[in-house]
PDB file of N, H, CA, C and O in Angstrom:
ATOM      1  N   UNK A   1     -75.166  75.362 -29.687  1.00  0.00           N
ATOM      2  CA  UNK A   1     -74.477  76.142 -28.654  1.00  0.00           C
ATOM      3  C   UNK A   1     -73.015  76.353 -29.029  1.00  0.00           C
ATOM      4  O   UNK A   1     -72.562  77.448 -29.361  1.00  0.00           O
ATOM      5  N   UNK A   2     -72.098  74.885 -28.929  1.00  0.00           N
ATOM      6  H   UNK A   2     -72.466  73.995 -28.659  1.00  0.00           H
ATOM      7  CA  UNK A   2     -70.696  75.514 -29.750  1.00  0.00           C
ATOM      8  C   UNK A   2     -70.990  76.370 -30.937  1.00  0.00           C
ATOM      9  O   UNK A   2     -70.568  77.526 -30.967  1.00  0.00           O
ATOM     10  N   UNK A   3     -71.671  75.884 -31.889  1.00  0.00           N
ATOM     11  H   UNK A   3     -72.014  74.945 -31.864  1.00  0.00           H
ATOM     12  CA  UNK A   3     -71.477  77.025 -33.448  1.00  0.00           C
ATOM     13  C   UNK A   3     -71.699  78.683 -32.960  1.00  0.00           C
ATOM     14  O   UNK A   3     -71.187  79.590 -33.616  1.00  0.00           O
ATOM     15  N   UNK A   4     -72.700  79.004 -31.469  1.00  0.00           N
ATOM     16  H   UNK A   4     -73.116  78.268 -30.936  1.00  0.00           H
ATOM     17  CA  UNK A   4     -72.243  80.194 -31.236  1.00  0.00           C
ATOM     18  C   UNK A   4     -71.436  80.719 -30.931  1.00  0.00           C
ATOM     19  O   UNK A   4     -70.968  81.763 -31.386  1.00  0.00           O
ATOM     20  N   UNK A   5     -71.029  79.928 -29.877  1.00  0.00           N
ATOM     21  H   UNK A   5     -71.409  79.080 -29.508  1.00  0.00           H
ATOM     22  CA  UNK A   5     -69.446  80.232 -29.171  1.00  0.00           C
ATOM     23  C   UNK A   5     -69.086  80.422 -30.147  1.00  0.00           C
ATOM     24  O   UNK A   5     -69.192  81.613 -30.442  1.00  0.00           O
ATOM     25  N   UNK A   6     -68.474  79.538 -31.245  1.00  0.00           N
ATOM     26  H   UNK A   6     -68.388  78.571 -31.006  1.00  0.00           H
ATOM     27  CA  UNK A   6     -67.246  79.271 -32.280  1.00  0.00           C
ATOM     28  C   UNK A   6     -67.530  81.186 -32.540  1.00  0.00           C
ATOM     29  O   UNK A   6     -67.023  82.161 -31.986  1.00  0.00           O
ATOM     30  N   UNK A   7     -68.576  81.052 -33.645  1.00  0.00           N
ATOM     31  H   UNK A   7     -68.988  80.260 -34.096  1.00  0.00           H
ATOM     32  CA  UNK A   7     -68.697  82.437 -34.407  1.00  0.00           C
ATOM     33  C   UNK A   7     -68.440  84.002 -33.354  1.00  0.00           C
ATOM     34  O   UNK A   7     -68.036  85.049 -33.860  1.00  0.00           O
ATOM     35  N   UNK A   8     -68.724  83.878 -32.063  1.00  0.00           N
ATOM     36  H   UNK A   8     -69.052  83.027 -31.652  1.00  0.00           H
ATOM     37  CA  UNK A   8     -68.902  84.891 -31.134  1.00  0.00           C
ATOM     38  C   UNK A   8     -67.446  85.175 -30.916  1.00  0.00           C
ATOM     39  O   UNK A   8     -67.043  86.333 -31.033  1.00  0.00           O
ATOM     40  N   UNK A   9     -66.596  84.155 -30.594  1.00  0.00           N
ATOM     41  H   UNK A   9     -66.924  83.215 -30.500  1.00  0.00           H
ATOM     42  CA  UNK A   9     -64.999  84.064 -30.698  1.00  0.00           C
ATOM     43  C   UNK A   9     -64.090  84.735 -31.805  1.00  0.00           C
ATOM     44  O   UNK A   9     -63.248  85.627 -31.697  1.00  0.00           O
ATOM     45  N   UNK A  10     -64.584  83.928 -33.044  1.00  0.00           N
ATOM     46  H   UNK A  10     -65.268  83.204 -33.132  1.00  0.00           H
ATOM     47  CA  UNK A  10     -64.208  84.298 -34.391  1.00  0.00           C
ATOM     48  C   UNK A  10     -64.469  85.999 -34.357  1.00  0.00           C
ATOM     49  O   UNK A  10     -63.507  86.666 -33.977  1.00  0.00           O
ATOM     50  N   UNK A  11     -65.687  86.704 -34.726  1.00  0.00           N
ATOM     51  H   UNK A  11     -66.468  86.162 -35.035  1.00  0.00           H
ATOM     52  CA  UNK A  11     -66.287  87.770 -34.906  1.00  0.00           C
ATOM     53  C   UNK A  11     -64.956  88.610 -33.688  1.00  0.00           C
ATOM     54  O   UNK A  11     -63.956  89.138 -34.176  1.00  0.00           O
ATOM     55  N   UNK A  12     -65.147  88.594 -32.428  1.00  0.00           N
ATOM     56  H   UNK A  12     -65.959  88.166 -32.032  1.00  0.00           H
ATOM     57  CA  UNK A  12     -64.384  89.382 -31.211  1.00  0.00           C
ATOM     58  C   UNK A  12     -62.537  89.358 -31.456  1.00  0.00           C
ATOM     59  O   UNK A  12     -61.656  89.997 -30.881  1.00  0.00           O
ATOM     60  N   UNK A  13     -62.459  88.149 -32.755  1.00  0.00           N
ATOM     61  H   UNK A  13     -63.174  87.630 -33.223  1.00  0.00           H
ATOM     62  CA  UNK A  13     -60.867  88.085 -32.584  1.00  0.00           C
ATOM     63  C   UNK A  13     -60.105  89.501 -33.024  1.00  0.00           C
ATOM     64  O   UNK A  13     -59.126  90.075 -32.547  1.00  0.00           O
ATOM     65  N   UNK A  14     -61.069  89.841 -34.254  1.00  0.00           N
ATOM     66  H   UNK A  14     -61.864  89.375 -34.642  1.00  0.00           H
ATOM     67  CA  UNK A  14     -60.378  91.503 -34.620  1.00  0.00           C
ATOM     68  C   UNK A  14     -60.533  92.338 -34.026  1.00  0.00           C
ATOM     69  O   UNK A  14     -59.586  93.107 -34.189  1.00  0.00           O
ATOM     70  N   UNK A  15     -61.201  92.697 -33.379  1.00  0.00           N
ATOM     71  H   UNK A  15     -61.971  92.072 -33.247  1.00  0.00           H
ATOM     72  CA  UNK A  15     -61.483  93.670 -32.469  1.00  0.00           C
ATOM     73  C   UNK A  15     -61.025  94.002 -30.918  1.00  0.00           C
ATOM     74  O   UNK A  15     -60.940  93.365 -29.868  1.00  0.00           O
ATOM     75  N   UNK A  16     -60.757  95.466 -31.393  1.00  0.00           N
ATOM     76  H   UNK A  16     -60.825  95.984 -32.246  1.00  0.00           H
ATOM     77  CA  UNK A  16     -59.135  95.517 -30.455  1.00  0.00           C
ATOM     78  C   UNK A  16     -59.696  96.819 -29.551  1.00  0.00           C
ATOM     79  O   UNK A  16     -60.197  97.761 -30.166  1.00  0.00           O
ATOM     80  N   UNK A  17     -59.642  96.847 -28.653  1.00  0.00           N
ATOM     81  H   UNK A  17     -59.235  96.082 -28.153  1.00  0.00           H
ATOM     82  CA  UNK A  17     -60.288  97.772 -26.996  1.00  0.00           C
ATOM     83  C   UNK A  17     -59.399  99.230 -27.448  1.00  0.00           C
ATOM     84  O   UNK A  17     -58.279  98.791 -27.708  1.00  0.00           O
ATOM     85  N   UNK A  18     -59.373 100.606 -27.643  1.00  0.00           N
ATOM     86  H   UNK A  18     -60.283 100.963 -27.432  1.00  0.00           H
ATOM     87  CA  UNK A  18     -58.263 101.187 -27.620  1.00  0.00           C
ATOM     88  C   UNK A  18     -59.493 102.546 -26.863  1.00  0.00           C
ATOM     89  O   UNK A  18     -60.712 102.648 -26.997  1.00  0.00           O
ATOM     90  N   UNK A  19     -58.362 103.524 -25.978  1.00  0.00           N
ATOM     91  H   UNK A  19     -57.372 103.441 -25.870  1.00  0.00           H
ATOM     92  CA  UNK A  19     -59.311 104.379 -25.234  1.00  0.00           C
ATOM     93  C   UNK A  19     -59.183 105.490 -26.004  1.00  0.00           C
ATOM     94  O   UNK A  19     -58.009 105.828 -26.152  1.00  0.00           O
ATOM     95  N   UNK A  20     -59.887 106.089 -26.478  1.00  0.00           N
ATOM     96  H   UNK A  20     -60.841 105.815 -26.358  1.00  0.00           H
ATOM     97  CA  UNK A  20     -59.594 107.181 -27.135  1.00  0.00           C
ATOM     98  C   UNK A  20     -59.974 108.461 -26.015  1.00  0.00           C
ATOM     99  O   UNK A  20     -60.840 108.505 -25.141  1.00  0.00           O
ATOM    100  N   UNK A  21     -58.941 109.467 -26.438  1.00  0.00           N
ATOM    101  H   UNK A  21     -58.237 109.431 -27.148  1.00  0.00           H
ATOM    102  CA  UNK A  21     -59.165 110.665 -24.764  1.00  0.00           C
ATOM    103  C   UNK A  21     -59.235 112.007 -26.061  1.00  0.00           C
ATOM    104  O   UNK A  21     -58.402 112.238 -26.938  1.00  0.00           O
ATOM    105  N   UNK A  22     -60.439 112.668 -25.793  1.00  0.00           N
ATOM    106  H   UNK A  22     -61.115 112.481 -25.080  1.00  0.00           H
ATOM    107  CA  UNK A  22     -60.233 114.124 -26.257  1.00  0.00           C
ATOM    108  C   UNK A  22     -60.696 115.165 -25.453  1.00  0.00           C
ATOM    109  O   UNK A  22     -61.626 115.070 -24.651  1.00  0.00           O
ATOM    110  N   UNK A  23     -59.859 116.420 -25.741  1.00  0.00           N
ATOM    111  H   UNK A  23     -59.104 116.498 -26.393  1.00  0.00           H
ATOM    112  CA  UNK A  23     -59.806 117.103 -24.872  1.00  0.00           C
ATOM    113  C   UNK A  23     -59.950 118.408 -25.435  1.00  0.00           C
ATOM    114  O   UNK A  23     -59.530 118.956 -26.454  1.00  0.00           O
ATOM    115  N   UNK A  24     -60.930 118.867 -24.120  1.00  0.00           N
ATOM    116  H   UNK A  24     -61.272 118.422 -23.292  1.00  0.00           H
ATOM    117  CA  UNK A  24     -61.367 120.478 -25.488  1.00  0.00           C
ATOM    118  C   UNK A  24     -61.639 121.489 -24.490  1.00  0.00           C
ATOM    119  O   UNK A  24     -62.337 121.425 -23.478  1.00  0.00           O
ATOM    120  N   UNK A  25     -61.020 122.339 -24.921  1.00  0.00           N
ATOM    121  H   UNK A  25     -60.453 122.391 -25.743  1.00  0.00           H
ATOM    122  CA  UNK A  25     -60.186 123.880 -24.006  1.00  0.00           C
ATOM    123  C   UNK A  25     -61.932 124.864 -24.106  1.00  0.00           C
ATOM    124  O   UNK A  25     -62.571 125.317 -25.055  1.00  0.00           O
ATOM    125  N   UNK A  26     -62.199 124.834 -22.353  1.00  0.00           N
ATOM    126  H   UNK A  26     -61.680 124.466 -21.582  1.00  0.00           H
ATOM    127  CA  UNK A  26     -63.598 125.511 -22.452  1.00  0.00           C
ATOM    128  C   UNK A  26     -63.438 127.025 -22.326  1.00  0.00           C
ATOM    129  O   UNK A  26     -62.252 127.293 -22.132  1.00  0.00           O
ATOM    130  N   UNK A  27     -64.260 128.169 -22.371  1.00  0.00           N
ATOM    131  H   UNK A  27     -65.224 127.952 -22.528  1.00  0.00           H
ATOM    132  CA  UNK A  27     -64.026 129.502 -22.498  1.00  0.00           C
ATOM    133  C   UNK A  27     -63.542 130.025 -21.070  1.00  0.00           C
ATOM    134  O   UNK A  27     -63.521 131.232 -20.829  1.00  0.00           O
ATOM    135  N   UNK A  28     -63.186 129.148 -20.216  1.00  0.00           N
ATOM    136  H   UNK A  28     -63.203 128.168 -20.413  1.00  0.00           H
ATOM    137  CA  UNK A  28     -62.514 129.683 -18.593  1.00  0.00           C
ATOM    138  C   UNK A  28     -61.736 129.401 -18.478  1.00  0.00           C
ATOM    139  O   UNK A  28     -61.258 129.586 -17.359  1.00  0.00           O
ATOM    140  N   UNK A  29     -61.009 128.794 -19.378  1.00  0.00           N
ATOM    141  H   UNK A  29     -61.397 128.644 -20.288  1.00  0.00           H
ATOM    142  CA  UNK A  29     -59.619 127.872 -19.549  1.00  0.00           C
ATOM    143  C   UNK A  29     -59.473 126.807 -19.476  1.00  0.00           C
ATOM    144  O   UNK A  29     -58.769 126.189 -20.274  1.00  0.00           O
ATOM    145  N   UNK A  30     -60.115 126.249 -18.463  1.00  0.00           N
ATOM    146  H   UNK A  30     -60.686 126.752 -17.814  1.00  0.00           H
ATOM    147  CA  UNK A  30     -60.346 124.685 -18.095  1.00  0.00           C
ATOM    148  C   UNK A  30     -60.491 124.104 -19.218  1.00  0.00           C
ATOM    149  O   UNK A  30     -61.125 124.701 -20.089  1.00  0.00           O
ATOM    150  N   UNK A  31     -59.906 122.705 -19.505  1.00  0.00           N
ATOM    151  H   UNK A  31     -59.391 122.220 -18.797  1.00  0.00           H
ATOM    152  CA  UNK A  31     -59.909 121.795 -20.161  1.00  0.00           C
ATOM    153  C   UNK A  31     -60.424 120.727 -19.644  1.00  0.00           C
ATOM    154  O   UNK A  31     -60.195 120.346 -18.496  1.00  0.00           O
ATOM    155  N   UNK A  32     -61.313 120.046 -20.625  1.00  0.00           N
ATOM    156  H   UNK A  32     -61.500 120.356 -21.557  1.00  0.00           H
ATOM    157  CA  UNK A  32     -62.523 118.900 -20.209  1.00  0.00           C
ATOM    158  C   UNK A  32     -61.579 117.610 -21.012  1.00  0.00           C
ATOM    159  O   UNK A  32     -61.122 117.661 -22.154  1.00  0.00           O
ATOM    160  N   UNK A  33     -61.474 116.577 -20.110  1.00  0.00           N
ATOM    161  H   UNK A  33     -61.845 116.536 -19.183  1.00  0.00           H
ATOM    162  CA  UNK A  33     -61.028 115.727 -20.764  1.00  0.00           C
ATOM    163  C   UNK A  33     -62.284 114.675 -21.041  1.00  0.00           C
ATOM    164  O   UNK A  33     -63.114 114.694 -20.132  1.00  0.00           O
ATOM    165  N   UNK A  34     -62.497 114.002 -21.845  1.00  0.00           N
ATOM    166  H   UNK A  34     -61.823 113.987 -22.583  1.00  0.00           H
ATOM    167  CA  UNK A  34     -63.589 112.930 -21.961  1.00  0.00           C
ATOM    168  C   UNK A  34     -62.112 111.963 -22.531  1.00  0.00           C
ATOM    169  O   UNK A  34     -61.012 112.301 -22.969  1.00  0.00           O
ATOM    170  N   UNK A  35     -62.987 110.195 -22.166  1.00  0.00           N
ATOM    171  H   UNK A  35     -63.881 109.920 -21.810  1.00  0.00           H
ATOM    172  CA  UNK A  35     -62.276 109.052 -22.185  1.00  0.00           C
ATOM    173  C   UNK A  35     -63.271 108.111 -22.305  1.00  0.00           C
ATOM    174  O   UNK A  35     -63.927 107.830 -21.302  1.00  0.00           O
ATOM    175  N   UNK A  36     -63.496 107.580 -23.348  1.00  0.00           N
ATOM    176  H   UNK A  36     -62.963 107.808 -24.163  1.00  0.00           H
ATOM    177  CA  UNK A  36     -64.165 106.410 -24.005  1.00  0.00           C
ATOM    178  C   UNK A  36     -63.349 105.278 -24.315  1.00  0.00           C
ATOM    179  O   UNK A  36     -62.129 105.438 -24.294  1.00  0.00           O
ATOM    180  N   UNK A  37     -63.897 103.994 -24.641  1.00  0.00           N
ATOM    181  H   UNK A  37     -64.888 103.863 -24.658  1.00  0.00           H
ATOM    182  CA  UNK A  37     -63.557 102.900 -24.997  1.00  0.00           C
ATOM    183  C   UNK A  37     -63.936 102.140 -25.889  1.00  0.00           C
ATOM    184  O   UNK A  37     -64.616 101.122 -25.760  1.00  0.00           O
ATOM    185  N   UNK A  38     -63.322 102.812 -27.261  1.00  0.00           N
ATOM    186  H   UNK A  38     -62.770 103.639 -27.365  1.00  0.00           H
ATOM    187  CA  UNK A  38     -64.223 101.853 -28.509  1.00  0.00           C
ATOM    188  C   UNK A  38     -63.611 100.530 -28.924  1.00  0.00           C
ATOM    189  O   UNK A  38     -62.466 100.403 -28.490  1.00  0.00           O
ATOM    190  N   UNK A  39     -63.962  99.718 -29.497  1.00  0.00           N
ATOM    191  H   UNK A  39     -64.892  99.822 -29.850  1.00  0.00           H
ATOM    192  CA  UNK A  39     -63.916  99.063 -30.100  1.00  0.00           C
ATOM    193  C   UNK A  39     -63.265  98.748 -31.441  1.00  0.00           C
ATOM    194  O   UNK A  39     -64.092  98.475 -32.311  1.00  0.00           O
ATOM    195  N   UNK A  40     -61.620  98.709 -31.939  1.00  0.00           N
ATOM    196  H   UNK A  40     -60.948  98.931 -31.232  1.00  0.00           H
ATOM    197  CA  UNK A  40     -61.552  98.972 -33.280  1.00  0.00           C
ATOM    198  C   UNK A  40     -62.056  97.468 -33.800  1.00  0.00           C
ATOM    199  O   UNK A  40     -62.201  96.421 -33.169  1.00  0.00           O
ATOM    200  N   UNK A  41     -62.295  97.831 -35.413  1.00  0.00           N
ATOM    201  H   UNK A  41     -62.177  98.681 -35.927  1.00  0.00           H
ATOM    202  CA  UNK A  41     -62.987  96.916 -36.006  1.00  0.00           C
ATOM    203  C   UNK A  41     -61.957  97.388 -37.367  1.00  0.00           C
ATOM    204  O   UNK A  41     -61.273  98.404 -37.244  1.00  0.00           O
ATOM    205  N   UNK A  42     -61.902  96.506 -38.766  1.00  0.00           N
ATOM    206  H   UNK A  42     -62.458  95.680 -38.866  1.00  0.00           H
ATOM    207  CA  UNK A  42     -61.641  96.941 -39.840  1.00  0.00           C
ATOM    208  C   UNK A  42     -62.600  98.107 -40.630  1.00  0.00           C
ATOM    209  O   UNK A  42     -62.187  99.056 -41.296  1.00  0.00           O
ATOM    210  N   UNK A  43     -63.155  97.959 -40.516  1.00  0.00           N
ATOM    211  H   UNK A  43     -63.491  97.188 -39.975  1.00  0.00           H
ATOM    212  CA  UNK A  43     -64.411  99.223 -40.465  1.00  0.00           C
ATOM    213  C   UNK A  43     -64.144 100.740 -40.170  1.00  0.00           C
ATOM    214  O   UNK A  43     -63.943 101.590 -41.038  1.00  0.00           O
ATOM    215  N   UNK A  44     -64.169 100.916 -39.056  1.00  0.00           N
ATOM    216  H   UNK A  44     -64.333 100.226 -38.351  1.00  0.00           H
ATOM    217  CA  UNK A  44     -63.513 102.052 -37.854  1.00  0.00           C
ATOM    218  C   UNK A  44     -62.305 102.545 -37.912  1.00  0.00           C
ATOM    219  O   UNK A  44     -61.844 103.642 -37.597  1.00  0.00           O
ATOM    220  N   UNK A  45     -61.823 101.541 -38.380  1.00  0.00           N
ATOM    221  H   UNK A  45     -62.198 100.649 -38.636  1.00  0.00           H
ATOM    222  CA  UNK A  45     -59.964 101.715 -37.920  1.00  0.00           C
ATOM    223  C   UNK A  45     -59.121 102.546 -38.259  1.00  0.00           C
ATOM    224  O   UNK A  45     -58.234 103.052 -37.570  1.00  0.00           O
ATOM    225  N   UNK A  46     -59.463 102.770 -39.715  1.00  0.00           N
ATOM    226  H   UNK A  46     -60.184 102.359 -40.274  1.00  0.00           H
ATOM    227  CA  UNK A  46     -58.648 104.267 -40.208  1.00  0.00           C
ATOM    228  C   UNK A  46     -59.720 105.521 -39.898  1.00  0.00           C
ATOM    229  O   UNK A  46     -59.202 106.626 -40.057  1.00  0.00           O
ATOM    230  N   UNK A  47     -60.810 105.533 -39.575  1.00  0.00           N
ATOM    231  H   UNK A  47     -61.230 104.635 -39.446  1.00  0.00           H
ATOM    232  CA  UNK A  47     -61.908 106.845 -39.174  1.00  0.00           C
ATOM    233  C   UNK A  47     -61.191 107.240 -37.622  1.00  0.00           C
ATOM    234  O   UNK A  47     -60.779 108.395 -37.510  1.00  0.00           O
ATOM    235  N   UNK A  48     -61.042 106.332 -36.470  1.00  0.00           N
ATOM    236  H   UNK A  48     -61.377 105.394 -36.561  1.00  0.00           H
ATOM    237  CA  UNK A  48     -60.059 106.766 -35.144  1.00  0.00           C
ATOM    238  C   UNK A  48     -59.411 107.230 -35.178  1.00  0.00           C
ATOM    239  O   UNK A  48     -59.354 108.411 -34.836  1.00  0.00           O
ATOM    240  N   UNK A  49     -57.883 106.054 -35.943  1.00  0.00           N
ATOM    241  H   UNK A  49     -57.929 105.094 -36.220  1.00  0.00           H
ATOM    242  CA  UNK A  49     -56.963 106.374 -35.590  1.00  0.00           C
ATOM    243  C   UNK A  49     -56.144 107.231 -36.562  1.00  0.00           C
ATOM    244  O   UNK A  49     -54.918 107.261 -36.665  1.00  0.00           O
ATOM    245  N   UNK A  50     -57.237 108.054 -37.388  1.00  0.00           N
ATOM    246  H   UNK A  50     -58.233 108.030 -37.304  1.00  0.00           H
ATOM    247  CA  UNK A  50     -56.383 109.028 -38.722  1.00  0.00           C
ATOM    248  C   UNK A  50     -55.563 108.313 -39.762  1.00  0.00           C
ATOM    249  O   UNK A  50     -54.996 108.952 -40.648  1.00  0.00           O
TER     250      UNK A  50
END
């Protein structure tokens, strides 16, 4: 049971909450915002945030 905890802790320490919002101009003008919540990882991290 601890060795999961331990590793479940370890694994979650890099990983950082950031909301990413995009927004895309529809043919009536209106703009749609969408707002998600990923997860950065070392993985991900330069594919997000450019």
């Amino acid at each position: 049971m601890a060795k999961t905890q331990k590793f479940v802790a370890k694994s979650g320490a890099h990983d950082r909450p950031v909301m990413v919002i995009s927004m895309e101009k529809k043919e009536s003008g209106a703009y749609s915002v969408k707002k998600k919540i990923v997860y950065l990882t070392a993985d991900n991290e330069k594919e997000i945030l450019g």
